[in-house]
N, C-alpha and C positions, 0 to 999 in steps of 0.2 A: 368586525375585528377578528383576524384569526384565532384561532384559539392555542395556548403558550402550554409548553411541558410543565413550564416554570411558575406560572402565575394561575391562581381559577380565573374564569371567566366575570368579567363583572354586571351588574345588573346596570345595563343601558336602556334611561328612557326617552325615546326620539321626539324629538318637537314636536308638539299636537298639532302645527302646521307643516304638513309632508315635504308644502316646496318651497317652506323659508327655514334656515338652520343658519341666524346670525350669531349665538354665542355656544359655548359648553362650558356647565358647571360640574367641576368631578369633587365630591367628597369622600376623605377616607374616614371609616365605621372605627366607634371604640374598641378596647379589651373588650374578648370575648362575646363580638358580634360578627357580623358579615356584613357583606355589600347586599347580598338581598334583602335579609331582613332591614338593615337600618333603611336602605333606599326607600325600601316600597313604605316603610313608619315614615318616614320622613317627607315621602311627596305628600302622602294622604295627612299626615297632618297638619300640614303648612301651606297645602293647596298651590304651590308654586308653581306645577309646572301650568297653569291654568292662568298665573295672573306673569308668568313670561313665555308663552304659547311658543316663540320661535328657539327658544332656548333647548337644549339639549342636555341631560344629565345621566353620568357615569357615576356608579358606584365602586369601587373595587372591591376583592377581599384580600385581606393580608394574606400570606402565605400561610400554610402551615408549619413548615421548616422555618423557622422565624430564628435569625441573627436577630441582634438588639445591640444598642449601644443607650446605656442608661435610662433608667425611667421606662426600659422595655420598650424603647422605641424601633419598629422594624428596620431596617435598610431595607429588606426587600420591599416594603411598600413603599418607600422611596425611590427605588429604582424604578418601580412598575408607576408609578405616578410622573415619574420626569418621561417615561417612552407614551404613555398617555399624553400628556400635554405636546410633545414632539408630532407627534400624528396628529392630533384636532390641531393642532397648527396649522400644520398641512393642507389638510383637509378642508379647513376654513380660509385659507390662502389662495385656495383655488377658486372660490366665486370674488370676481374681480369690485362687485357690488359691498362686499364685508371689507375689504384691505389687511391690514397688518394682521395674521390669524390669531397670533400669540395676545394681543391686548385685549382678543375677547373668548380669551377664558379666564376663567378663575377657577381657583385651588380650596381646597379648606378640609378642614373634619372636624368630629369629635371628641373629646376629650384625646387620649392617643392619636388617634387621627389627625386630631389638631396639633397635639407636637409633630407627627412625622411631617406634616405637611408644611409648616412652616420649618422645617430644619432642611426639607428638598426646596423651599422658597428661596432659602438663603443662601443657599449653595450654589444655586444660578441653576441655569441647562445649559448639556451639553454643549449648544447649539453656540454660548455666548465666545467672544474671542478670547484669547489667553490674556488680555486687556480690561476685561469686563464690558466688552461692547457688544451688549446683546440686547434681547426683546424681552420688555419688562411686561406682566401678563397683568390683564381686565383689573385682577384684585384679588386678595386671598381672605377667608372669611374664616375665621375661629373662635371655635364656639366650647367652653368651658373646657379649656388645655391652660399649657404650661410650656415654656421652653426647654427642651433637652441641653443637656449638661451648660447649665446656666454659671455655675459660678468660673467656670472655664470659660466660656465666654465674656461675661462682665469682665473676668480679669485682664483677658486680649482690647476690652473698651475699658478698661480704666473704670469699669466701673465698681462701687461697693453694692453685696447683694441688702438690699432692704433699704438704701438711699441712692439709687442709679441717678446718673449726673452728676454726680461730683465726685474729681478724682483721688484717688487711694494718698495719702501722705507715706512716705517711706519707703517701706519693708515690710509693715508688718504682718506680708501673706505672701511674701518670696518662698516660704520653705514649702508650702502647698500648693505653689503654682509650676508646674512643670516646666511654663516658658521663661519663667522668670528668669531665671538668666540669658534666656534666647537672643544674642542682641544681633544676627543673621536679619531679622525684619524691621530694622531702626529705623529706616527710610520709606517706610512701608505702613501706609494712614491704620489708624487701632480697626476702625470700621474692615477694611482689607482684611489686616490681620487675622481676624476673629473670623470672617469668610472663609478664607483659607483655611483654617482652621475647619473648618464642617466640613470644605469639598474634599480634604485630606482623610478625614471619617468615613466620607463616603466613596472616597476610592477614586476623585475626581481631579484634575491638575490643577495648581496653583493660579491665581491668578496674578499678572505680574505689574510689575511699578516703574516707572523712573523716576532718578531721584530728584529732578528740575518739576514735578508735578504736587501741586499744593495739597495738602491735604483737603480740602473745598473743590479741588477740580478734578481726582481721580474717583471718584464714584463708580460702582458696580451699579451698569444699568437696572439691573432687574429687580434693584432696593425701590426703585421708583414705582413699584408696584404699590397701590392705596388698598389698606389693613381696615379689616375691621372684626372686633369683639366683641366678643359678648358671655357673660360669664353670669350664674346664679349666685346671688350673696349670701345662700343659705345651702350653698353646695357643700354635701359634706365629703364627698369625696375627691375632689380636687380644690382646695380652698382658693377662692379668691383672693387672694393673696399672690398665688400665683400667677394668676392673670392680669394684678397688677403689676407684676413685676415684669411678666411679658410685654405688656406693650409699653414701659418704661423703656424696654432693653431696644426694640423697637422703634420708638420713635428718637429719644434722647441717644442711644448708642447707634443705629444703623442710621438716623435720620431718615424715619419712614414716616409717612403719611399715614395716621394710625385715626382712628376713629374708636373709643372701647365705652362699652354699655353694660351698666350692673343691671340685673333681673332683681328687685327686691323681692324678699319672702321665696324666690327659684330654685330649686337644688339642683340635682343632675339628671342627670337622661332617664333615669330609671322613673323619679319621681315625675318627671315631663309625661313619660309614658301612660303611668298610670291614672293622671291629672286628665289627662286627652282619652283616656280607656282603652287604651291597646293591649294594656297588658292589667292582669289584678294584680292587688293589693297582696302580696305572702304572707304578710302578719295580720289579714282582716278578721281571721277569725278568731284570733287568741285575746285573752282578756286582759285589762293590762297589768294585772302579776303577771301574765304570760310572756305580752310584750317585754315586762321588764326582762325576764329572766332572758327572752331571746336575745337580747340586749347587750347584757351582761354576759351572753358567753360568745359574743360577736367580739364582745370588746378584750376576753381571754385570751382569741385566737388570733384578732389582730392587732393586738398592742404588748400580748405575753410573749405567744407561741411566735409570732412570727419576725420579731428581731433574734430568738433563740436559732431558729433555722436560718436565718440569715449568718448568724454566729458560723454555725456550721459551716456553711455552704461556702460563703467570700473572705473566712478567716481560715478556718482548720485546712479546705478543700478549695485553696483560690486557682489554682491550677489548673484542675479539673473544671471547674467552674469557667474559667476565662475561655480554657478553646472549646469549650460548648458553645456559650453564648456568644463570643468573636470569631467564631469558626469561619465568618464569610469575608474578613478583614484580612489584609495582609499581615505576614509576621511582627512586623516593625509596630506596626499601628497595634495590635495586639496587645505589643507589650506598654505603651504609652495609654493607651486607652484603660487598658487592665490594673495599671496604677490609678489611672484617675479613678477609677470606680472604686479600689481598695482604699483610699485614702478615703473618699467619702462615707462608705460605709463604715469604720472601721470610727469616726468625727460623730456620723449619726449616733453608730452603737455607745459610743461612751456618753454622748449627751443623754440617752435614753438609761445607761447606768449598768450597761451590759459587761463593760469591759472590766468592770470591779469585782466579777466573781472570777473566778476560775473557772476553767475547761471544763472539770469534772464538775464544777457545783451548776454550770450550766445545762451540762446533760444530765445533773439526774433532777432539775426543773423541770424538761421536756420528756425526760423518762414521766415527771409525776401527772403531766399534763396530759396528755397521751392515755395512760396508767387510767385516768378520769373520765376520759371521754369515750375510752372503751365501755365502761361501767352502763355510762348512760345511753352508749349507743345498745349494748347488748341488753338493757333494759327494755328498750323499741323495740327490739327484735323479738324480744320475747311474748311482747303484747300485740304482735302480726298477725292478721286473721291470714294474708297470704303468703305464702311460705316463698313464691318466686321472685314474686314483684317488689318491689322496693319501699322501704319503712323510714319514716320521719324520726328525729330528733323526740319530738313532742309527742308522737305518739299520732297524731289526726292524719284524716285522709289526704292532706297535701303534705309539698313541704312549707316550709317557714325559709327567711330570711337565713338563718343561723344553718342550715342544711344545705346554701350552696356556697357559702364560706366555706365547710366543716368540708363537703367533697373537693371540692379546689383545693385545700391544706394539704388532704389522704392524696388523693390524684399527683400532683406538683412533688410531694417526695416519692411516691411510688415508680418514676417515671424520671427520677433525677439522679445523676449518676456521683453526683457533689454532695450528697444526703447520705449516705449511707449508713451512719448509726441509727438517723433516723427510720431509715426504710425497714431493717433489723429490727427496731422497736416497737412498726408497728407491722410487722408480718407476725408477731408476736402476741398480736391483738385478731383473731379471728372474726372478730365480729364488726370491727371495724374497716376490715378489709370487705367484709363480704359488703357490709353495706357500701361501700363506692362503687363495689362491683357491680352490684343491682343497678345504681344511680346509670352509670354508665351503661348496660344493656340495654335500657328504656331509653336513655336522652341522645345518648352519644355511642352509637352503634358504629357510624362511620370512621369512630377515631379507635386506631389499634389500641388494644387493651394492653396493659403495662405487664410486664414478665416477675 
């Protein structure tokens, strides 16, 4: 594959048999991974390419320049996944022995991954007519995700979110549905709808209707693609919950062929990792007052501090905020899009109890939190035997769990243009600063340092 301005390069591994290449599996990597690393974790611990020798597997990596549209799902790995699947098409098209290219691949990812990939699933490809009559692909496999902008969607299928399948009575979520009065797609199956609705996010043309077609006989070929899940029941960072509600939306709203499998006592990728020994344990060595306390100031930053900075960001600074993150959307969609996010946020924050304070009582919460974690950060600094290298939370020769939350929080506002009382408050904190900076010298040398 050549190699793109636009896109890195992804980790391709070729069929261990040279001269039979009957399918391609591409998967996209979670937050905060890549295609090399999750690839080569992924072949070697699941042994697959060994037990499908003809098979062929693509990894990608998101971009770095990352648009998103909700839940931090790429586009551009969306994009770079539909021009993948267009090529091994192709490519597979041409041995006369394989036939149709498109039905032997399949799609899928991880957590992230696994949303972008089924939200480029549903969208269709390029390739399909302005009808919906295209080439439905092998099958798409997702593995502990979640649907992007789901309740927008259920609401295009009539559906309620936490009871999918049965239709909405009334009204009583017209003021929060932006289509809701739309009545332009009357004629137009809720499945369609809700399609159109993603290829219009993604930047892709309508697909269209006549109005003599049943809702039963206009289908989007490339729904006909068969789903399959798999989710950890004890994931704490994507709940299953979610996953149920994916393939509800799935099979009962798109009428997909869905197959979904709960992993009992399973979490997420990180615990998979460490379970199979790829990766160690961050909290192995703390004792557990240790563990509690790492714990407990994981649970500060992501359940105090980071509705506060969301505060900030998508309330005081929604502006700024939207043509960051919608930067690669057209105007229109922009501003549609950027409502639906403000609304959701704005629904979370008051459920979580945020919108009861005031402005100022909110920032001087995140002044005192901040104000705190300087204290403790500059306490580890002070007990550094090396003065260049980079120092823990806790104090010990690695880091813990609670030190790559704590640098993600400093990093994410040092570097966001939407934060800026925050960033003021904490260039204000010396020691806090330096410690990201250190982090980032050692780990993250290839990613520019924040101004």
């Amino acid at each position: 594959m050549p190699p793109s301005k636009t896109y890195p390069s992804p980790l391709v591994i070729p069929p261990l048999r040279n001269d039979q290449h009957t399918h391609t599996i591409i998967l996209l990597h979670g937050r905060g991974s890549n295609g090399e690393d999750f690839g080569h974790v992924f072949i070697e611990s699941t042994d697959i390419a060994q037990r499908l020798p003809t098979t062929k597997f693509i990894f990608p990596t998101a971009s770095r320049r990352r648009s998103t549209v909700m839940k931090r799902i790429p586009i551009n790995q969306c994009e770079f996944l539909r021009r993948l699947v267009d090529e091994e098409a192709k490519l597979l098209s041409n041995d006369s022995a394989v036939g149709d290219g498109y039905s032997r691949i399949v799609i899928g990812g991880l957590s992230q991954g696994c949303a972008a990939a089924v939200f480029c699933l549903l969208g269709g490809f390029p390739s399909a007519s302005e009808y919906g009559e295209g080439k439905h692909l092998g099958g798409y496999i997702g593995m502990s995700g979640w649907v992007p902008v789901e309740r927008e969607i259920s609401g295009l299928l009539k559906m309620e979110e936490g009871n999918q399948g049965e239709s909405k009575s009334g009204t009583e979520e017209d003021d929060d549905d932006p289509f809701a009065h739309d009545t332009d797609g009357d004629d137009v199956p809720a499945h369609i709808q809700a399609v159109n609705h993603i290829r219009d996010i993604l930047g892709m043309p309508p697909f269209q209707s006549d109005a003599d077609d049943s809702e039963n006989a206009l289908r989007a070929s490339h729904l006909k693609t068969p789903v399959f899940l798999g989710h950890g029941s004890a994931d704490p960072s994507v709940s299953i919950d979610l996953g149920r509600r994916m393939a509800s939306i799935l099979s009962d709203g798109f009428g997909m062929d869905v197959t979904c499998k709960a992993y009992e006592e399973f979490g997420h990728w990180p615990g998979f990792l460490i379970e199979k020994g790829f990766t160690e344990d961050l909290n192995q060595r703390l004792s557990p007052t240790e563990r509690l306390q790492d714990l407990a100031l994981k649970a500060l930053l992501e359940e105090k501090l980071c509705p506060y900075q969301t505060y900030e960001r998508w309330v005081l600074n929604f502006y700024t905020m939207r043509s960051k993150i919608l930067a690669a959307l057209p105007r229109p969609v922009q501003v549609v899009v950027g409502n639906i996010i403000y609304r959701k946020v704005t629904r979370n924050l008051q459920g979580q109890g945020i919108m009861a304070f005031t402005e100022d009582e909110i920032c001087a919460f995140r002044q005192e939190i901040w104000e705190s974690l300087n204290a403790l950060v500059a306490e580890a600094q002070a007990k550094q035997s090396d003065r260049d290298g980079p120092f823990w939370i806790w104090g010990g020769e690695g880091p813990t769990e609670v030190d790559a939350v704590l640098f993600a929080f400093t990093a994410t506002v040092l570097v966001c243009d939407a934060a800026p009382a925050s960033k003021e408050i904490i260039k204000d904190y010396p020691a806090v600063v330096n410690y990201a900076r250190r982090i980032h010298d050692k780990y993250f040398p290839e990613y520019g340092l924040w101004k």
